[in-house]
C-alpha positions as CSV (number, residue, x, y, z in Angstrom):
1,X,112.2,83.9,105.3
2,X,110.0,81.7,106.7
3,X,109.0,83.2,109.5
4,X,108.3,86.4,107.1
5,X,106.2,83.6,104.9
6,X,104.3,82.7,107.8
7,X,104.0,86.3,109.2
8,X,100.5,86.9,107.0
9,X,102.0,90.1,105.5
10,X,101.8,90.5,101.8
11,X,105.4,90.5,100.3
12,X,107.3,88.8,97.3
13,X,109.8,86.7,98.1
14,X,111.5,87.2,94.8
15,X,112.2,90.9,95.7
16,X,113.7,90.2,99.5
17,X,117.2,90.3,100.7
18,X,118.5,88.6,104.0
19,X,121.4,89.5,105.4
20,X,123.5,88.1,108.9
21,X,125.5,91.3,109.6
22,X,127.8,92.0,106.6
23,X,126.8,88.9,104.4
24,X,124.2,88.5,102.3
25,X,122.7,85.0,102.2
26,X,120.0,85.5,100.6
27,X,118.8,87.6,97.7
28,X,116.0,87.9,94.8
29,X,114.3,84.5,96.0
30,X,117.2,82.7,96.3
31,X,120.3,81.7,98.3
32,X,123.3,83.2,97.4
33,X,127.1,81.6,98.0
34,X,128.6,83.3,101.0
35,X,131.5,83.2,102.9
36,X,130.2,80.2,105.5
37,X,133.2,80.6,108.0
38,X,132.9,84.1,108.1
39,X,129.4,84.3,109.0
40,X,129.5,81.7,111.7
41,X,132.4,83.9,113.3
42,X,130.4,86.5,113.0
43,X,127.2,84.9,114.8
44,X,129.9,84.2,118.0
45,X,129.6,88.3,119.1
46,X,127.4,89.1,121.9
47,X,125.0,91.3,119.2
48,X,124.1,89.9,116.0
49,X,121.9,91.8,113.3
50,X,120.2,89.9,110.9
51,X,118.8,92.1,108.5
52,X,115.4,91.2,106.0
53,X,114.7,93.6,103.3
54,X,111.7,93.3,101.7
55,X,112.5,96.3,99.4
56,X,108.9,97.7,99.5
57,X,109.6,100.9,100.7
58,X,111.8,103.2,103.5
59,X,109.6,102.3,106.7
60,X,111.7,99.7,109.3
61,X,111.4,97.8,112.4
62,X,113.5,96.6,114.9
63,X,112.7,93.0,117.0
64,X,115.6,92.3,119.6
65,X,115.6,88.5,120.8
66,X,117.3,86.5,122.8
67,X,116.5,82.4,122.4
68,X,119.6,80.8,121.4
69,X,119.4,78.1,123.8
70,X,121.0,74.7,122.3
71,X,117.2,73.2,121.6
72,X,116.6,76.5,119.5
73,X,119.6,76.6,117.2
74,X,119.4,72.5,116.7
75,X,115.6,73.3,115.5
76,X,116.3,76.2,113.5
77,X,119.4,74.3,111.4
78,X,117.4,72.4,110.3
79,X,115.9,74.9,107.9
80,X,119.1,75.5,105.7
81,X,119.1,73.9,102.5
């Protein structure tokens, strides 16, 4: 979400889901309880989908990535409230 925030594009927050693979963490504006232990197992494949909605329309785009060096995730953790 805050990459999206920072992204310039016009969206509402309060409208956006997030979700890593099958669980949704984030919905409406707000995090939601999740199933913590299942989600870091599923962050241990090879491929991992992270999905944002911004439920403001049908149109999609894929990014692939590949920075999960050590220094990256120990940033990034940081941001979880």
């Amino acid at each position: 979400m805050m990459a999206a925030g920072k992204s310039g594009i016009p969206f509402d927050p309060d409208q956006a889901d997030v979700k890593i693979g099958p669980h949704l963490v984030f919905h409406a504006g707000s995090s939601v309880n999740f199933d913590r232990i299942a989600a870091h197992e599923y962050l241990k494949n090879t491929e991992v989908q992270i999905v944002l909605d911004l439920n403001m329309g049908d149109v999609a785009a894929t990014v692939w990535t590949c920075d999960y060096s050590y220094d990256y995730i120990k940033i990034n953790a940081e941001y979880h409230t």
